[in-house]
N, C-alpha and C positions, 0 to 999 in steps of 0.2 A: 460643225465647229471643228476647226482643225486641230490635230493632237497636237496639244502643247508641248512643248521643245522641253523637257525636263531637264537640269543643270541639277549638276552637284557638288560637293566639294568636300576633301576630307582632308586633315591632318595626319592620317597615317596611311604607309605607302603600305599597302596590307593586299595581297594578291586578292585573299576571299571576299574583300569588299572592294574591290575593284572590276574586278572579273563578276561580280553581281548584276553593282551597276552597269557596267556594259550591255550585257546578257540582258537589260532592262534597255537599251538604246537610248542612255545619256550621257548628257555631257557635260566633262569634267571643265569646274571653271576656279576662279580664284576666290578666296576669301570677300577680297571687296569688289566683286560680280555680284551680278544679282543671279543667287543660287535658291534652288527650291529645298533640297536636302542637303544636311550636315552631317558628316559622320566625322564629329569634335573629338579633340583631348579635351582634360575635365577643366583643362587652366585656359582653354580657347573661351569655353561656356561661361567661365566665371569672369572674363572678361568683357562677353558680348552682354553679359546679363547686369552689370556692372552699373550701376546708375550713373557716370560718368559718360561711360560710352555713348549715352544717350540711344541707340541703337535700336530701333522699333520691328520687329518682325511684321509682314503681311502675312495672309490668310493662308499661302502658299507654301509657306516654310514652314520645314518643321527639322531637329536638332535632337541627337542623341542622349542627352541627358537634361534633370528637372536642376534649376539653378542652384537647388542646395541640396543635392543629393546627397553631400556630406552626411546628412544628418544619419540616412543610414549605413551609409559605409564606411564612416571612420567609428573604429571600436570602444573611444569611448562616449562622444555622441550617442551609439546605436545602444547601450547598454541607458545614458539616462533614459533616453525616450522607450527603452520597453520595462524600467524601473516607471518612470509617471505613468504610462497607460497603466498597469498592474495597481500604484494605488488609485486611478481616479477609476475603473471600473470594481474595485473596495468599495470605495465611498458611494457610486452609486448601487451599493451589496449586490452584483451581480454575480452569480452562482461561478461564472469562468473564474472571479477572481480567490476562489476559494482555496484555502489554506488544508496543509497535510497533517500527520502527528506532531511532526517537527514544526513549530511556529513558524517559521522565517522563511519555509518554504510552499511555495504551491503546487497545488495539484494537478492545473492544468498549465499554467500558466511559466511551469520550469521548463524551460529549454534551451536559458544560459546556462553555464555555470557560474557560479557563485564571485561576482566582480567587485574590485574597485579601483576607482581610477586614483593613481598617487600625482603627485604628492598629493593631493586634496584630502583622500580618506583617508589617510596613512593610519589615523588611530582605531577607523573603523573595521582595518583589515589585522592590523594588531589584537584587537578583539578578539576577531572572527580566528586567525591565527591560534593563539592562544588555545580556544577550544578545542585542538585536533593539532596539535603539533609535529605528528608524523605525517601530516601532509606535506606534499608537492605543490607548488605554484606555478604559472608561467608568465612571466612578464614580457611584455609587447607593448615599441614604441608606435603612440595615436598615430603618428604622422607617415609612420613608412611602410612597404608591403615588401612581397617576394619573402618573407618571413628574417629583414634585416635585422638587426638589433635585438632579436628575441634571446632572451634566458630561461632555466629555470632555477628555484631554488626551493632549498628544502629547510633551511637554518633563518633565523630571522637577522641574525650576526651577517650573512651573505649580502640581504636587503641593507642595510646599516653603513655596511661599505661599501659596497655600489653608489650609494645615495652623497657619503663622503667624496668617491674619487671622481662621480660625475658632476660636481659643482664647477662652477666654471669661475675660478677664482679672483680671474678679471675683472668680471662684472657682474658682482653677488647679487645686483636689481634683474639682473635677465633671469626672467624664468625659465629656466630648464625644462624642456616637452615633459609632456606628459605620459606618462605613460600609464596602461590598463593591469592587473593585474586579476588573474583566474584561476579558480582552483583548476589543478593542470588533471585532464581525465585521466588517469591511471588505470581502468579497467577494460583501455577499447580494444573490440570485438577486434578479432585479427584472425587473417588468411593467411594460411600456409607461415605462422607466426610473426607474420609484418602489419603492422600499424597500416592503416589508411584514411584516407575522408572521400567522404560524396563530394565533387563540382557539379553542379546544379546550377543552367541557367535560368533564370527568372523575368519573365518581361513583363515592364508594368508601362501601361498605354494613359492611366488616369490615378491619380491619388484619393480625390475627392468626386464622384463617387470612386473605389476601389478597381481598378479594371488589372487582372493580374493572370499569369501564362506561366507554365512550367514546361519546360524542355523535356520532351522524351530522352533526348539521348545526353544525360549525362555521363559522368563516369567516376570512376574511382582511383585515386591516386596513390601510391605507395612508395613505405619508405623502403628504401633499399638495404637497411639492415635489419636483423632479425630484432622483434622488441626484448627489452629489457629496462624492469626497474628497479635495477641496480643501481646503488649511490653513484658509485663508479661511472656510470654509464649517465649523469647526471649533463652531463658536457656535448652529448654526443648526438649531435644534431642532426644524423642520417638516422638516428633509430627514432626522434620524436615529430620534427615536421615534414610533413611530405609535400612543402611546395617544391615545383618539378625545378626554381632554380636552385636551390639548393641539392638537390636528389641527384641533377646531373652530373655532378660532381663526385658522385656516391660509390662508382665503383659498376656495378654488375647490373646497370642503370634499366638494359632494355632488358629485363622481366617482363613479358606479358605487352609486347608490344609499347616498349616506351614506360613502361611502369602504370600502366594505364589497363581497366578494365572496363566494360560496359554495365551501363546501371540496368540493363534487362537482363545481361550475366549475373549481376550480382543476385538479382531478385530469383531467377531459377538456383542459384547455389543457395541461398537461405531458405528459397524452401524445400530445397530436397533436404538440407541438413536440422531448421527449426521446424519446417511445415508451411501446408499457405495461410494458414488464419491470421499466425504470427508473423509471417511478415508481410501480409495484407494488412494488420495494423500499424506497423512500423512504418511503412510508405505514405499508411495516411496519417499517421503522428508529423513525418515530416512536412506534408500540405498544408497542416495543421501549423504547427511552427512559422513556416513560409508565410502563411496568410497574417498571424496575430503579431509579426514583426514589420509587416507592411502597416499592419492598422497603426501598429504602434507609431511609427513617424509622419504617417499620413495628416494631423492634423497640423503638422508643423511645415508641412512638406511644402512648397511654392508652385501649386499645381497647375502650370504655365499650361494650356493648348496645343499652345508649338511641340511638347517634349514629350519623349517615350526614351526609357532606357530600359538596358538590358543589363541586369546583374549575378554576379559570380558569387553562390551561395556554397559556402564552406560548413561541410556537416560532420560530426566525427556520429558515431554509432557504437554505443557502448556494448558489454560482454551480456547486458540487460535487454538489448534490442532496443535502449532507446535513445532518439536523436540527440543533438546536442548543435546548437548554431555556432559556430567558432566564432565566422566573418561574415563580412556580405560584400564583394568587391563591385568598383563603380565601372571602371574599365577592363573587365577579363580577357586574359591575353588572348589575341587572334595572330598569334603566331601557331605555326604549325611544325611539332617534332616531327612528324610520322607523316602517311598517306591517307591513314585513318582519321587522323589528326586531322585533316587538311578536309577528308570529304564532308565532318562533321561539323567543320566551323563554317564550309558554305553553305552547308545546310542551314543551319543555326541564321547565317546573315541574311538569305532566301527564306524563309518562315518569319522572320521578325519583318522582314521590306511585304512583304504580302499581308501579314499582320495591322501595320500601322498604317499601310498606303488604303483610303479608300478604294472600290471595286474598280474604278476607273486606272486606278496606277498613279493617280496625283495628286500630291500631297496636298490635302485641305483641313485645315481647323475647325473649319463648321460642321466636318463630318462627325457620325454621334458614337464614332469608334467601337460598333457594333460590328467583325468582319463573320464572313459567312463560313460555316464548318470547312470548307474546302479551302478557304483560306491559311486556315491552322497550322494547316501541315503538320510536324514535328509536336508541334504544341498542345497542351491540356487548357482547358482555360481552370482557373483555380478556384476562382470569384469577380461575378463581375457584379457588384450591389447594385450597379439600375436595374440590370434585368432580374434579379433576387427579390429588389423590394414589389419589382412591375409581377413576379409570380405571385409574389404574398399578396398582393392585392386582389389577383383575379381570381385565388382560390378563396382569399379572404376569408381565413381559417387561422383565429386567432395560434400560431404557434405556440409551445410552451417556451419558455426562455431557454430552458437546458439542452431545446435543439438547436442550438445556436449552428450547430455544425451542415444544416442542409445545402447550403449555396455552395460545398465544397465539391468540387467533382472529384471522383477518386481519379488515382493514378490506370490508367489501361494497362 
């Protein structure tokens, strides 16, 4: 059989996904060519998927993202769907979804923080508010990233007139975005006294069963000013977020190569300073997290054949050593600041095309997206429930429920 001519096509002019595909000897064609691989923007996807468009995939194609991936990476979407997972594994009294001293809170099961989305909750965060008045919150609009539009506040007086000056007084019927609101973590863990979060990529090849990949090389991003939680210092958006567009504007930007650390450096700095136990548990808290925010949209998810994405998983890391999921972004940037920068995102886009391409190199649906250890590369696998339930069967040793955690592979 002759090697099939593989076509591709992508929406962004992006070197590391270009110089991949090459490196793979195909060829770049148009949108309405008949292409094998897609490498979309998210408003390309939402329109081929579109019921309008009528637009049918064959067996050959396969595309970047699942058609409503929305559901897990816009923040407040990703917040109901792992509030319903939490009460329907309640209801079916499963031991994960088990509750702490504090009512409201779980035990395994915490690894937002405390949300609600306005205006909708408004009275329920007024509540929760109330209880703890000296708290910090950060409000973040649903719809935008690069961390636009974000605040914090500490006064409830603050929210009340925001809420006044952002109506739009034209048209009192349009609803004003939405936005989330989180208690703001105040206690993170911080290096050489700067705030940061894990980027963490995440590849998920199947929703229903679960098929899901962590990137070895993540990393750490920082703010570029020293933290402080001072009232004062309330405004000051280089000491609390550390998306790298805002940061670059920060001043003394390239610390540590681009403000950037590697998540195998961070894992040797914690445990020479906590030990390895403790942050051997901390990395599998985060798999942990990763995996039960995946189950969580997965029953909602449109778990199309054709699709595999890759997502940008936002972690903060408390002064407690433990996780915290910020975000989970749909398109994580493949721009490149550094050298470093640059060798990791081809890495990252060589490990996900090996990943998702059966062993032949060409793209098929009917493959059972099972790849071989060698394929992985960079990659852990997380959990992949066919072959979880296909172990339980063959050892066929009723588990107890409370090891729910077997099919998790640790972090290497």
């Amino acid at each position: 059989l002759d090697k099939m001519r593989i076509t591709y096509c992508t929406d962004l002019d992006k070197s590391v996904l270009i110089t991949n595909f090459e490196k793979r000897g195909w060829s770049q064609v148009g949108p309405d060519d008949d292409w094998n691989f897609y490498w979309a923007g998210t408003h390309t996807c939402r329109t081929l998927f579109s019921v309008d468009s009528g637009y049918r995939m064959t067996d050959n194609q396969i595309i970047n993202h699942f058609p409503n991936h929305y559901e897990l990476s816009r923040k407040d979407l990703l917040v109901k769907n792992i509030k319903r997972y939490r009460k329907e594994l309640e209801r079916e009294k499963d031991p994960l979804a088990e509750r702490g001293d504090v009512p409201s809170r779980y035990l395994h099961l915490d690894f937002i923080p405390v949300t609600f989305v306005l205006p909708a909750d408004y009275n329920m965060f007024v509540e929760e508010y109330r209880k703890n008045p000296q708290s910090t919150w950060i409000m973040k609009p649903c719809g935008k990233s690069q961390g636009a539009g974000i605040f914090l506040i500490n006064k409830l007086s603050k929210l009340k007139r925001w809420s006044r000056e952002s109506k739009t007084p034209f048209n009192p019927t349009l609803v004003k975005e939405s936005y989330v609101i989180s208690r703001y973590i105040d206690n993170p863990l911080l290096i050489g006294g700067k705030k940061f979060d894990l980027r963490l990529y995440v590849l998920v090849t199947s929703f229903r069963p679960l098929k899901c990949y962590l990137f070895k090389l993540g990393f750490c991003r920082f703010c570029t000013v020293k933290y402080d939680t001072s009232i004062q210092e309330l405004d000051n958006m280089y000491i609390h977020l550390t998306n790298v567009s805002i940061q670059k504007h920060g001043g003394e930007y390239n610390c540590m190569h681009g403000g950037k650390l590697s998540v195998q450096n961070l894992r040797l700095y914690l445990e020479s300073t906590w030990g390895k136990e403790v942050t051997e548990q901390l990395f599998t808290a985060i798999s942990w997290l990763i995996v039960h925010s995946l189950k969580a949209v997965s029953p909602v998810m449109a778990n199309d054949r054709h699709c595999f994405e890759c997502y940008g998983y936002d972690i903060i890391i408390d002064n407690k050593l433990k996780p915290w999921l910020v975000e989970v972004n749909a398109s994580p940037s493949l721009t490149s600041t550094t050298v470093n920068d640059r060798i990791l995102k081809y890495k990252l886009i060589d490990n996900i095309l090996s990943v998702v391409l059966p062993p032949d190199g060409i793209p098929d649906v009917r493959w059972n997206k099972v790849p071989s250890p060698e394929a992985l590369g960079n990659f852990d696998l997380l959990l992949d429930e066919e072959l979880a339930s296909q172990e339980e069967h063959s050892t066929n040793q009723s588990r107890s429920r409370s090891d729910t955690r077997t099919p998790l592979y640790r972090w290497k």
